[in-house]
N, C-alpha and C positions, 0 to 999 in steps of 0.2 A: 208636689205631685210625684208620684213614682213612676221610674223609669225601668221600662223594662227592653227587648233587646231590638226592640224596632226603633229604638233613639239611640244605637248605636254609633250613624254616621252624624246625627248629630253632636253629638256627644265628642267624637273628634272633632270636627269640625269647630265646638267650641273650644277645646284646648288647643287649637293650633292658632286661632283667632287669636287666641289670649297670647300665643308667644310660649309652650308651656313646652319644656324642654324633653324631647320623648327619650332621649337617653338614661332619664331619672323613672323608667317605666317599672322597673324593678320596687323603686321604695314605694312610689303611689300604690302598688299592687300588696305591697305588705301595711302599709297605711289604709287600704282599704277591705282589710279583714282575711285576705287570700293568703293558702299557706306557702312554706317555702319549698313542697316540692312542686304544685303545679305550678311556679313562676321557673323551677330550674327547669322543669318539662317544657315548658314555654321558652325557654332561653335555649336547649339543647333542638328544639322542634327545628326554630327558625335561625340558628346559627348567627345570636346575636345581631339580627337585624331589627334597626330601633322601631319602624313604621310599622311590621306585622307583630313585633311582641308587644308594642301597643294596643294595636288592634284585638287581638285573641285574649292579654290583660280585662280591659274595658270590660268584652265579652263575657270573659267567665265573670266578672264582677256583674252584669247585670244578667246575668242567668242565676245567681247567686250560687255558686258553685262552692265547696268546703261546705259548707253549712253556713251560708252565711245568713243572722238574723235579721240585719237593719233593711228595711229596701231601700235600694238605690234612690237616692236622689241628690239634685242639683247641692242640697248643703251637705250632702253627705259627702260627696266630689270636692267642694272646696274645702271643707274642714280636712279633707286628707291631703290637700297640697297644701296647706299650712307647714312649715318646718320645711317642706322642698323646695318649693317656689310660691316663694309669698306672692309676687307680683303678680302670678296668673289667679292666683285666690282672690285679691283685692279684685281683681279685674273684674269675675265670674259676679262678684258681690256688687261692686259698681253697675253690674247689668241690667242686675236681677232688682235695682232701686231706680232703675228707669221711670219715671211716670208713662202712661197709655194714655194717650189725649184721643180725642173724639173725629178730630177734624181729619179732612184728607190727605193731608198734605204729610202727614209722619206716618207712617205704617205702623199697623200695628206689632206686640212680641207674639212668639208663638208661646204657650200654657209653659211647657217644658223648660225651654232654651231663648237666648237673648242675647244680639249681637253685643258685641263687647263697647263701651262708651269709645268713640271718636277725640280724639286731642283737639285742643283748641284752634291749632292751624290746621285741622280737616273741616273745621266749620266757617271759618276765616272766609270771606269772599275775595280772589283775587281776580283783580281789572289791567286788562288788556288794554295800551292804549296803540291802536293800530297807524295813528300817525305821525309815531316815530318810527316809522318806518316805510318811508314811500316807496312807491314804486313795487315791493314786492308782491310776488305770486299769492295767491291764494294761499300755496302748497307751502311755500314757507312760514304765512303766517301759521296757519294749522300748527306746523314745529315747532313756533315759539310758543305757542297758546297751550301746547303737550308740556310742554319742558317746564313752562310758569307753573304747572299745577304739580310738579314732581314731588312737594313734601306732602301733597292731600293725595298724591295716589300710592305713596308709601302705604296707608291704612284705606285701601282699597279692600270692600267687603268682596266674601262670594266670588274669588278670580275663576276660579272651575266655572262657574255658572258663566258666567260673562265669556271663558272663552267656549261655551262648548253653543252659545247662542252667536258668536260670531262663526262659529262652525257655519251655522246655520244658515246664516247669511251670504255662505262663497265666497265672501269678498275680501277678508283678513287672513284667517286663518285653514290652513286646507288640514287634511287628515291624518298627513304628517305630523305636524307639529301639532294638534290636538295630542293624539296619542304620547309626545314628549311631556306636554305639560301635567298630563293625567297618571304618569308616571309615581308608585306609591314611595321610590323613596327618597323624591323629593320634598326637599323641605317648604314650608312657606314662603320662605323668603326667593329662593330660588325659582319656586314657581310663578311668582308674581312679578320676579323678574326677566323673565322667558314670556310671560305673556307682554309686558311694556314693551319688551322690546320688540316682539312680531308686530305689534299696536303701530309702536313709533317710525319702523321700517315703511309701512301699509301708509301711513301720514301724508311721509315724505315724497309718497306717488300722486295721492288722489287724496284731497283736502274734506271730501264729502265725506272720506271714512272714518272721521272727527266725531260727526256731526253724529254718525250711527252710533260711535264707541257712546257719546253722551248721552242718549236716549235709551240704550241699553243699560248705562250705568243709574239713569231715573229709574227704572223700571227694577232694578237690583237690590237695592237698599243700599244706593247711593245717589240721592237725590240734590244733595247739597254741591257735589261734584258737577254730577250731569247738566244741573241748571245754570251752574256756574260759567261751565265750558260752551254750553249752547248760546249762553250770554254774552261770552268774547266774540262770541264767531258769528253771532249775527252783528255785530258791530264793524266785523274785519273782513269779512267776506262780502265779494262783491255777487250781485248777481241771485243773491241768494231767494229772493221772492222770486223767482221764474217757475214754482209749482204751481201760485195759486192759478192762475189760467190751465192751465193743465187740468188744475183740478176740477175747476169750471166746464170744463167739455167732456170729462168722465160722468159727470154728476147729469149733464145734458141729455148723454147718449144714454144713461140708465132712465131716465124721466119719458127718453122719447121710446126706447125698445115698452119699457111698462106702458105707454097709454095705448102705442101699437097692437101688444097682446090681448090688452083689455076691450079694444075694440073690436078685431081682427080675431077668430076662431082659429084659420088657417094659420095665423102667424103664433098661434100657441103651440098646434101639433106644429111643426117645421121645430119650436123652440126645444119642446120635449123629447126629440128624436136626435137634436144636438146632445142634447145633456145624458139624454141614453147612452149615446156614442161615445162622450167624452168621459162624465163621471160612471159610466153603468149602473145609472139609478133613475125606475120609471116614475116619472110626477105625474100628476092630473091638471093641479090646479095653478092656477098663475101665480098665487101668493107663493106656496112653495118653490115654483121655478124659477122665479126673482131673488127669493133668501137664499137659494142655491150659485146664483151668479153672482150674489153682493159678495158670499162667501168665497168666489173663483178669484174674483175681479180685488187688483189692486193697482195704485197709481205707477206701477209697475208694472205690471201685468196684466194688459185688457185683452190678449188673444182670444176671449170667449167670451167676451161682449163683443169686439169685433166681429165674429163668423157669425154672432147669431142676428144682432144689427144688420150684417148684408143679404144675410138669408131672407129675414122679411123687409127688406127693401129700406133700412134706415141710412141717413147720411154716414159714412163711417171716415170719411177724409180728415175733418178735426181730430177728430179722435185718435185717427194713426198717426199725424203731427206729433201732439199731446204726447200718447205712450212713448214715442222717439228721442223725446224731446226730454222727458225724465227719466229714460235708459239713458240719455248722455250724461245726465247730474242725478245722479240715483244719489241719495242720501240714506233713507232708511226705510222698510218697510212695516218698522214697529208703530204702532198709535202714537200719536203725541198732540202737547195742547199745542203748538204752533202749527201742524197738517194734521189734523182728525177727520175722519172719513167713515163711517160706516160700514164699507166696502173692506175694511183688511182685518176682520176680526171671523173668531170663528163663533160658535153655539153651545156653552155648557150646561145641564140639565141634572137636577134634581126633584126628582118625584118624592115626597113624603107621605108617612100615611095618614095625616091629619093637615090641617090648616096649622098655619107657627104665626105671631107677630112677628113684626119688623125685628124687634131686638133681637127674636131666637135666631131669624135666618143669617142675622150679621155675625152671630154666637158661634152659629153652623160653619160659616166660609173661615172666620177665623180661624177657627179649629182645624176646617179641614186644608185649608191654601196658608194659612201664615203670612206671610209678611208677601206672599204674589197676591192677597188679597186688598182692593182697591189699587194697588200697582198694576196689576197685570188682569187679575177678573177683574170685570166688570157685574155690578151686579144688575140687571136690564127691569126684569119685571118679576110676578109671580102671575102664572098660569091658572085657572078654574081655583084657584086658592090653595091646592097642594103643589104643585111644578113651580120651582123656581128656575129661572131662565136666566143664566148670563154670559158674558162674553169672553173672549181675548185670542189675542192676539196666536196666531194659525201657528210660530215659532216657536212656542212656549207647551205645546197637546202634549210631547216627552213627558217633562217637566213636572204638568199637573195632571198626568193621571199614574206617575209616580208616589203623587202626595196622597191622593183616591189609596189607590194601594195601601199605603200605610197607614191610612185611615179605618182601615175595615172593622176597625173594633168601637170605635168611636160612631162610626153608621150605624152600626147594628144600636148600640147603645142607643140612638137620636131614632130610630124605626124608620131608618130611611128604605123606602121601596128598593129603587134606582138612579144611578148614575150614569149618563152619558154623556162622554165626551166626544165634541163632533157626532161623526158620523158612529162611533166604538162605544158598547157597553161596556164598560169599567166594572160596575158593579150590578147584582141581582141581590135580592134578600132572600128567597129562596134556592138562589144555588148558596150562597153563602151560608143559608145556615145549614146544607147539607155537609154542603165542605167541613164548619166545620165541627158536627160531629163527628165524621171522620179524622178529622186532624187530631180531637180531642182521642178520640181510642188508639191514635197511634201515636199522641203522646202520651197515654198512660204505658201502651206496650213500650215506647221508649225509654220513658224511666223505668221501667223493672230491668228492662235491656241494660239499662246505666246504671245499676247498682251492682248486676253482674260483671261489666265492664269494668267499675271501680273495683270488685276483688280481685278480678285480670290483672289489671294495671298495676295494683301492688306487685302481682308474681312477676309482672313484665317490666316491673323498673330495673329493677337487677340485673335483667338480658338485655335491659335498653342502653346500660349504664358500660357492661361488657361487648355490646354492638359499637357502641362510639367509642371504645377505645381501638376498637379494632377498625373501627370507619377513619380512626384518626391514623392509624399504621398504614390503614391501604391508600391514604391520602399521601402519606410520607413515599410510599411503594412511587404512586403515581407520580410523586415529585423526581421520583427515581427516573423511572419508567421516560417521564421528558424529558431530562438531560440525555437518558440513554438514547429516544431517538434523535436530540439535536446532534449527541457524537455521531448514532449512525447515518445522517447525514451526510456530517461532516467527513465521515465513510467512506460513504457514498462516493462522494464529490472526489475525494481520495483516487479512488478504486478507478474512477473514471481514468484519472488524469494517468491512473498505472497503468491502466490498462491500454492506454495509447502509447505510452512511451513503454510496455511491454513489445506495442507490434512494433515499433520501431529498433526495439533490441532485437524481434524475430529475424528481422532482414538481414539486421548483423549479424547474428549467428548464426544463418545458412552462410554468410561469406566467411563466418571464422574455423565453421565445420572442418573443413578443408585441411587448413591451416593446422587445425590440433590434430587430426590422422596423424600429420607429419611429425606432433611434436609429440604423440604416446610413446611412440618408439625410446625418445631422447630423455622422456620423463621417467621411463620406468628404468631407466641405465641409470638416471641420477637419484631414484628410490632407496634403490641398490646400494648407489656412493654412501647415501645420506644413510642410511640405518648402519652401515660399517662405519662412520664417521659417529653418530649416536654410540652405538657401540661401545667405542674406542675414546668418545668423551665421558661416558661413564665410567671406565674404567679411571681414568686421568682422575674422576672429582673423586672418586674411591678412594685414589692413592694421596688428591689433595688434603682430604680429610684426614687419613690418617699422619700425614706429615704434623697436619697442624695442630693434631692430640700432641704426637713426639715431642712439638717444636714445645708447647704448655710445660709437658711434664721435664723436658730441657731447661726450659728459664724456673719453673720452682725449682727444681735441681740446686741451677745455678746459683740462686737467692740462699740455698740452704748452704751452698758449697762457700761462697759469701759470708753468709752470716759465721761459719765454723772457723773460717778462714780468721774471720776476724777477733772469735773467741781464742783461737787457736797463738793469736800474736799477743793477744791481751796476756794468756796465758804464758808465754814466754818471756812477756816483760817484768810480768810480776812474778817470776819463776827466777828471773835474774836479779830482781831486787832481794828477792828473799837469799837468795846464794848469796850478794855482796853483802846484808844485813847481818847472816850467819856469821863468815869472815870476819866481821867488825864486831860483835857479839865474844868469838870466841878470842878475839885479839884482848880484848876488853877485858874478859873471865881471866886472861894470865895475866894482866898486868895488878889483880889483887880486888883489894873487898872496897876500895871506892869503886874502882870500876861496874863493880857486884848492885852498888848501888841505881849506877846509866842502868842496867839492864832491865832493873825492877820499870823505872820510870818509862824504856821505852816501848815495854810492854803494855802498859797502861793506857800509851797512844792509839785511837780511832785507826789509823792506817796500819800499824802493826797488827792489831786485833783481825781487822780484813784479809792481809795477808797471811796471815797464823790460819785464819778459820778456810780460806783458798789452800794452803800448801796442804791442812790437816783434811780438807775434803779432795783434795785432788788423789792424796793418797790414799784414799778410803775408796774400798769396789764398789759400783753403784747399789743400793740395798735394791734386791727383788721381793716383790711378795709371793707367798708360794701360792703358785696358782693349780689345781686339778688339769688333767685334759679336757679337752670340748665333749661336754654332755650335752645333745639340744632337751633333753628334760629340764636341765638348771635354765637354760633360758627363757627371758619371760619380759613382753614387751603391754605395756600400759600405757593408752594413751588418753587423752582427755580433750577439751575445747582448747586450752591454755601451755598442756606438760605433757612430754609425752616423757617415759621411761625404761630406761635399756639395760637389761641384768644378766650380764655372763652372755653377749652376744655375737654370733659368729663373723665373720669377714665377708662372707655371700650378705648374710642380712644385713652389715653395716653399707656395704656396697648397693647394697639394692633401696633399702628403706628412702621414702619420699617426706622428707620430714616439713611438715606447715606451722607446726607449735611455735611457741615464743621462748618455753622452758624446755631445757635437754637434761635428766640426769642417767649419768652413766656410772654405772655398778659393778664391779666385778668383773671388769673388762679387760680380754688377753690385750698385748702388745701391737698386735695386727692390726686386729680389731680397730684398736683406740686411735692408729695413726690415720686409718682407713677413713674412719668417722668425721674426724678431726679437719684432716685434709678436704673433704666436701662438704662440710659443713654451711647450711644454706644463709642467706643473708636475713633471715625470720627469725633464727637466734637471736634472743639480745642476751639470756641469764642460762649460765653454763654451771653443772654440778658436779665434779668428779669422784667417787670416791672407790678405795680400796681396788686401786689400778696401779699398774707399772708405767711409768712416762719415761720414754726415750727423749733423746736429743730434738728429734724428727718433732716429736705432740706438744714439747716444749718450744718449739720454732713455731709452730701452728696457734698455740695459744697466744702465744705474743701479736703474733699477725690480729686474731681474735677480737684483743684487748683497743682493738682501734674503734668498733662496734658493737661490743659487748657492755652491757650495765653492770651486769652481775657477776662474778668468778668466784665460786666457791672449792678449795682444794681441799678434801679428806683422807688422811692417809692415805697417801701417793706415794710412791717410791720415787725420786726424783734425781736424776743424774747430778754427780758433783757439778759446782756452779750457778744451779739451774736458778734453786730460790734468791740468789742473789740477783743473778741478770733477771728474774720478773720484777724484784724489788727494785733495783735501777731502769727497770722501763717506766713502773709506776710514776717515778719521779715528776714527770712528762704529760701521765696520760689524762684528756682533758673529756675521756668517754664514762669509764668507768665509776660507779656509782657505791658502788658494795663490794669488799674482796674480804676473803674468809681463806685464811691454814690453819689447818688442825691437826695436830699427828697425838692420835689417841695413844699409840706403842714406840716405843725408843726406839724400838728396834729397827724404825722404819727410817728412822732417822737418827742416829747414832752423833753427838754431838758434846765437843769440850764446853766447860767454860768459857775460852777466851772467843769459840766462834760464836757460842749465845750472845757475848757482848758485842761481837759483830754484825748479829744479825739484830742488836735492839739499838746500835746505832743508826741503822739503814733504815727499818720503821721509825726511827725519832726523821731522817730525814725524809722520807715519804709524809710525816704528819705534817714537816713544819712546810715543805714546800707544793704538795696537792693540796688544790684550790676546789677539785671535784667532788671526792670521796665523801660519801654523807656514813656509810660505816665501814668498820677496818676490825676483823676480828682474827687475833695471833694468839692461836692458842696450843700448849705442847713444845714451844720453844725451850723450854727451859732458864726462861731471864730470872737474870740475880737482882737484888735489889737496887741498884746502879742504874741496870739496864730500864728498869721498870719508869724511876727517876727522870731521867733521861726522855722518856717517850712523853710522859705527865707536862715535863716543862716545854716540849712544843708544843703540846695541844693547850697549854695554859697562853701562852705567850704568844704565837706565830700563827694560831689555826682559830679561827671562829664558824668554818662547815663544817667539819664532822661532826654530826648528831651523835655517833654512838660510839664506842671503843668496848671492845669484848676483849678481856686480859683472863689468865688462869685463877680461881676461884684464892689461890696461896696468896696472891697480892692483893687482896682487896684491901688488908690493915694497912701495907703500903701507903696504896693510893690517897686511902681518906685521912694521914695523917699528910698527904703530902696537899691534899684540896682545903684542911685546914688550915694550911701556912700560907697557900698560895692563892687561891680563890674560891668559890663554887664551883666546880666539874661534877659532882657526884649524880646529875640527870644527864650526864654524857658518857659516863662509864656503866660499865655492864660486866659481871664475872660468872664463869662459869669453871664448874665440879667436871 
């Protein structure tokens, strides 16, 4: 059967029965034909809340919203919870294979929907045995007899129903805790546990509200419960027969007020004047003014049998016993087979517009009550052959003309005239079918409305999509916003506490007022002191500072005056060897041609050669190169991420320039200049380039210092003071920084040099090769080495040296070398010659 959107609350109601996980609402929704922006519509609406995107889901599925083709039905619903939650599908399927038996005693399924099958231990009967346990209260056993039936009230049908009928009753449940358990986004479980335990609380006071919870649970579609627990407790309860007398003297006073009427005219108007008064409805006749008191009157409630009894003179003293007597043990005011009464039901009516047999009218109730059919209606008689007449219970009129309600398509269907419940017309067939032509043209204006609405809604998903991003900023804003006012607060609070230990500073400071007059005087004389004393310490750091430049350029001074010092003694010692050498040389030369022969041999000696190439450069003027005057046209500064470079540049610009590079080359540069440079030269240096510069004493002390952090040192025709190239060659010996050293003198002239000192300076590279451990290349080039010399440097790097990568020698010695890498090993990827 197809469902459309009036089985809505059924429709939850059975997935929540089943257990069906509503967090999973999102895939049911696309499992059931819906597309994926009205489910993100649906998720952004209700700010992922599982209870209402279920709900509005459902909905758009049974208004069949997208296009959707299948109608809704019951297998349609379970085949889409297939793959999500099988166990509520198997469930939905279990239901719906219910058999419908004939008899009373099961109620019947409603066409649509079908409680979900009961576990075995909900149908299980459990037995109370009440004497193990003597001596207890009523009220305690009530507890135990709650507590025994805890696994059957776990699958407790219809809790909403049950608790909104204890409502009704005033005695369990008040308005409060309705509204808690009515609550949409509680779960099932939860709700039925909020209801057990107002239940079990209520118990624990008064045992008779047992007896109600069980008769309500008959009357519920939980019959196997209700019977069960009525059954412990007429067994455990004592006292419990004390209505039927009671009910014996209601039933009296109703037999004796009817025969009274019936005989007595007077005592009918007296009756009708009551019922005017009380209900404001005029009667005529006695039958109706009795169905109106059976209807007032319950074994609870005879206040109006009572007044109308003493009005026409009936005994009423039993009677107000009786009613006293079961306001003290009130149990329930619902119908039931153990108290039945005629007295606590109300009148439900159906006019048809033909005569129906028995089957159609049982066809009708089902339809239209469900499973409150034979539970809760009653079905009494049928009237002139079209009016069916039946009963129930006065707690239950909400309830069943909610169902009326939802029925109005199904009446009209069955040609039903009228409905009345009670005293209320429910239904007409002619307002109903005015209504609903009108419903009908305002649901056709509605869908035309809702297809302009859906071209809307495309242009508004966009603004809806940029409104929640911004609803999401101003939520973040707001998160702002309450810290900001818990600081201002905290402020607050702040502000207070300063504000009081403000006035308490006030006090003091009218007493200190005083006091400071006195001391402006003495402060502004000590102002005075203090800015002459500032002053006069600026002056002081002014002079500290410049001392401690003085003191700098004092100790390098001194380090240079040191270092000369020391050259200076070197120089006189081998100034006097060379004198005694001379002496014994020319002693030698007169004693004849052996002699002739020592001189050859001791010239040939490594320390002779040193001291020949010292005496022959000592006495040689240092070479200058010719330099032009300062032109700032010729200067020219290139700088890069890596190099910067400096050509022909002045003493202001060596002085001032801020050098960051790694690479310095210096070109063309005056003598000032170079020492200038050289001397501040920054610790970003590592690879230094000179070429076609004059070096003093002074740039050659500086380089040295250099070579303690420098990688790289390349010299190119340099003019260099006698000694110089030797003392860098004997630092080299040592140095454990330096990576790459390069001399090159392209012109003689720069370098003016004999024989015996070339073989002095290619002893001094054989000792730099055999004894640095650092040097990965070494390039001498312009020396002038003789084939000895060349020898000589080849057998350390053969024998003593396995770092240096590379040796750069003059282009004239390469035949040299590769007759000497033939005899002595492979060097030839270690050597390099250059033109």
């Amino acid at each position: 059967m197809a469902l459309n959107i009036e089985n809505l609350n059924e429709v939850i109601a059975l997935l929540e029965e089943c257990h069906f996980n509503k967090a999973s609402y999102y895939k049911l929704g696309l499992h059931l034909k819906l597309s994926d922006n009205t489910l993100k519509s649906i998720e952004h609406k209700h700010r992922e809340q599982v209870d209402p995107c279920l709900r509005e889901c459902l909905a758009s599925w049974l208004r069949k919203a997208d296009g959707v083709q299948v109608d809704p039905t019951i297998d349609t619903l379970r085949d889409a919870l297939k793959g999500i939650d099988n166990a509520a599908a198997d469930c939905i399927k279990d239901k719906q294979t219910v058999p419908s038996k004939s008899s009373d005693e099961d109620r019947p399924l409603t066409p649509s929907l079908a409680q979900p099958p009961l576990p075995a231990s909900h149908k299980t009967l459990v037995t109370y045995d009440s004497t193990c346990y003597p001596g207890l209260t009523n009220e305690k056993h009530a507890t135990k007899i709650f507590k025994l039936h805890d696994e059957q009230l776990k699958f407790l049908n219809r809790p909403l129903d049950i608790a909104i009928l204890l409502y009704e009753e005033k005695k369990i449940i008040e308005k409060k805790e309705l509204d808690l358990i009515r609550k949409k986004e509680l779960s099932c479980e939860r709700r039925l546990e909020m209801l057990l335990g107002y239940i079990g609380a209520a118990i624990s006071e008064d045992h008779n509200l047992l007896l109600m919870f069980a008769r309500i649970c008959v009357n519920t579609g939980n019959q196997v419960l209700g019977h069960n627990i009525i059954k412990n407790c007429n067994a455990a309860f004592k006292e419990l027969d004390a209505g039927s007398n009671e009910m014996h003297e209601v039933f009296g006073s109703i037999k004796d007020v009817k025969e009274k009427i019936l005989n007595d005219p007077k005592a009918l108007s007296k009756m009708t004047s009551i019922l005017r008064q009380q209900l404001c409805i005029a009667l005529s006749s006695a039958k109706d003014c009795m169905e109106a008191v059976d209807r007032k009157t319950t074994l609870f409630d005879t206040s109006l049998l009572e007044e109308i009894a003493e009005e026409i003179g009936c005994n009423t003293t039993k009677l107000i016993e009786s009613s006293e007597c079961m306001n003290s043990k009130m149990i329930c005011n619902l119908p039931s087979r153990e108290i039945s009464t005629c007295i606590t039901v109300e009148t439900l009516t159906i006019a048809m517009a033909c005569d129906s047999p028995v089957a159609e009218v049982k066809f009708i109730l089902e339809q239209l009550f469900g499973y409150y059919f034979r539970d809760v209606v009653k079905w009494h008689s049928i009237k002139d052959d079209t009016v069916i007449v039946c009963y129930f219970p006065p707690v239950y009129a909400t309830l069943l003309i909610n169902k009326v309600i939802q029925g109005f398509s199904f009446c009209k269907e069955k040609q039903i005239k009228m409905i009345t419940v009670g005293y209320l017309l429910v239904y007409d067939e002619f307002l109903y079918d005015k209504a609903y032509q009108e419903l009908k043209e305002r649901v056709d204006a509605l869908e035309k409305r809702n297809l302009e609405l859906e071209k809307m809604n495309q242009d508004l998903r966009g603004i809806n999509e940029e409104l929640i991003r911004k609803i999401d900023d101003l939520e973040k804003d707001m998160h702002m916003k309450n810290d900001f006012k818990e600081k201002a607060v905290q402020l607050e609070k702040e502000l207070k506490e300063e504000k009081e230990h403000i006035k308490k500073l006030q006090t003091i400071e009218s007493n200190l007022r005083e006091e400071l007059r006195t001391k402006d005087r003495i402060q502004k004389a000590a102002i005075l002191q203090s800015e002459h004393l500032t002053s006069m310490l600026n002056k002081t750091k002014d002079l500290e500072k410049n001392t401690k430049k003085k003191q700098s350029e004092i100790a390098i001074l001194q380090d240079k005056i040191s270092s000369l010092s020391c050259e200076v003694i070197d120089l006189k010692e081998e100034n006097k060897a060379l004198k005694e050498e001379k002496t014994a040389i020319i002693a030698q030369f007169k004693l004849g041609k052996e002699t002739g022969e020592n001189i050859e041999r001791s010239t040939n000696n490594p320390v002779s050669k040193e001291t020949t190439i010292k005496e022959e450069t000592t006495d040689q003027p240092t070479p200058m190169l010719q330099q032009q005057e300062y032109d700032p046209l010729t200067e020219n500064i290139s700088v890069s991420n890596s190099e910067i470079t400096l050509t022909g540049p002045s003493l202001k610009t060596c002085k001032e320039i801020q050098i960051q590079q790694a690479v310095l080359s210096l070109h063309d540069a005056f003598v000032d200049s170079t020492s200038a440079i050289l001397f501040q030269l920054p610790e970003s240096i590592t690879h230094l380039h000179i070429n076609r510069t004059t070096l003093t004493h002074d740039s050659v002390h500086s380089i040295i210092q250099l070579l303690q952090r420098l990688k790289a040192l390349r010299l190119t025709d340099v003019a260099l003071p006698p000694t110089s190239l030797s003392y860098i060659l004997n630092v080299l010996l040592t140095n454990e920084s330096l990576e790459e050293f390069t001399i090159q003198f392209n012109s003689q002239m720069i370098l003016p040099l004999s024989s015996t000192s070339a073989a002095s300076y290619a002893q001094a590279i054989s000792d730099v090769v055999q004894r640095n451990s650092t040097l990965q290349r070494f390039s001498a080039l312009g020396l002038r080495l003789d084939e000895a010399g060349v020898v000589k440097i080849l057998l350390a790097l053969v024998k003593d040296n396995s770092t240096l990568r590379l040796l750069t020698l003059d282009q004239s010695h390469q035949a040299t070398a590769y007759r000497f890498a033939e005899a002595h090993g492979p060097i030839k990827d270690r050597l390099s010659f250059f033109n």
